[in-house]
C-alpha positions, -999 to +999 in steps of 0.1 A: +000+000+000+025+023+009+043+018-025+011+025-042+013+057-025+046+069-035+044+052-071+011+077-077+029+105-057+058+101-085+035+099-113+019+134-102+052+148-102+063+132-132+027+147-150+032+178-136+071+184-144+073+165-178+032+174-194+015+202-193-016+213-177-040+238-190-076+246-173-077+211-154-063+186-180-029+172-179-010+166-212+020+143-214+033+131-246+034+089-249+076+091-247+073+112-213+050+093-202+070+062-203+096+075-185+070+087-156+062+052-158+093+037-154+101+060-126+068+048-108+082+014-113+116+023-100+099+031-069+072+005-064+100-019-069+123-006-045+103-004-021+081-035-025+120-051-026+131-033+006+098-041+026+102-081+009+137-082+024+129-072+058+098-099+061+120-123+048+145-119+081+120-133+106+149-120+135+138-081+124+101-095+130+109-110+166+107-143+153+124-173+152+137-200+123+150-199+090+134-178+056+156-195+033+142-228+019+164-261+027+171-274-003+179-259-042+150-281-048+126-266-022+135-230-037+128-235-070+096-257-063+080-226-043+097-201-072+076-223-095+044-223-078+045-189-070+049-180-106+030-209-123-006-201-109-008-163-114+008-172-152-017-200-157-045-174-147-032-150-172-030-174-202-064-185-194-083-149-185-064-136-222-076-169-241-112-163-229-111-127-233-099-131-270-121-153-274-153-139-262-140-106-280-140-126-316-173-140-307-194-107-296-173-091-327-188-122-355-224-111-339-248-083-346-269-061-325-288-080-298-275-111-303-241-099-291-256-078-261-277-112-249-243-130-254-223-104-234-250-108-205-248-141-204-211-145-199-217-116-174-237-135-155-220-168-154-183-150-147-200-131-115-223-164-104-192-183-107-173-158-087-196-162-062-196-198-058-157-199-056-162-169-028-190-189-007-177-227-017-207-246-007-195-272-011-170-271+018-193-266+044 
């Protein structure tokens, strides 16, 4: 969170310094912008990094044990799942979002609209369903 809040406090300086701003509306041409960008990202990072480094000493928490995995093995077996799942869930949200795009693009009028509902309505009752599980209780 606190990240967040510096990376946005950057990108208002960066918009203010770098574009211009007439009558309310700020300005900033697509290769400033990048850089304002990369500058948030500088600093998310680096402090995402610094506040990832202290968790992972559990003495500067008060606690006891070890952070660092046993075994090679054990480190790239968490690096794997850690990066896996979120990367699966990419691959997958793209494929369907392509897909449903192509689809409500082939129809016409309300034929795409009752379409679009309809995935609306299955993607948020299946949301629920994972939120609640009913299954597990």
């Amino acid at each position: 969170m606190v990240a967040a809040l510096f990376a946005y406090t950057v990108l208002r300086v960066g918009v203010g310094m770098l574009g211009e701003i007439s009558e309310g509306v700020a300005t900033i041409g697509s290769d400033r912008l990048v850089v304002v960008v990369l500058a948030m990202g500088l600093v998310a990072g680096a402090m995402c990094a610094a506040v990832t480094d202290a968790l992972a000493r559990p003495a500067v928490l008060g606690f006891e044990g070890e952070a660092i995995p046993r075994s090679a093995g054990a480190l790239v077996a968490e690096m794997a799942r850690a990066v896996g799942t979120p990367l699966i869930a990419v691959i997958a949200a793209a494929t369907f979002a392509i897909s449903l795009s192509q689809l409500l693009l082939a129809l016409e009028g309300t034929a795409a609209v009752a379409v679009f509902s309809g995935v609306a309505a299955l993607v948020l009752g299946g949301a629920t369903l994972i939120a609640l599980r009913p299954w597990a209780s």
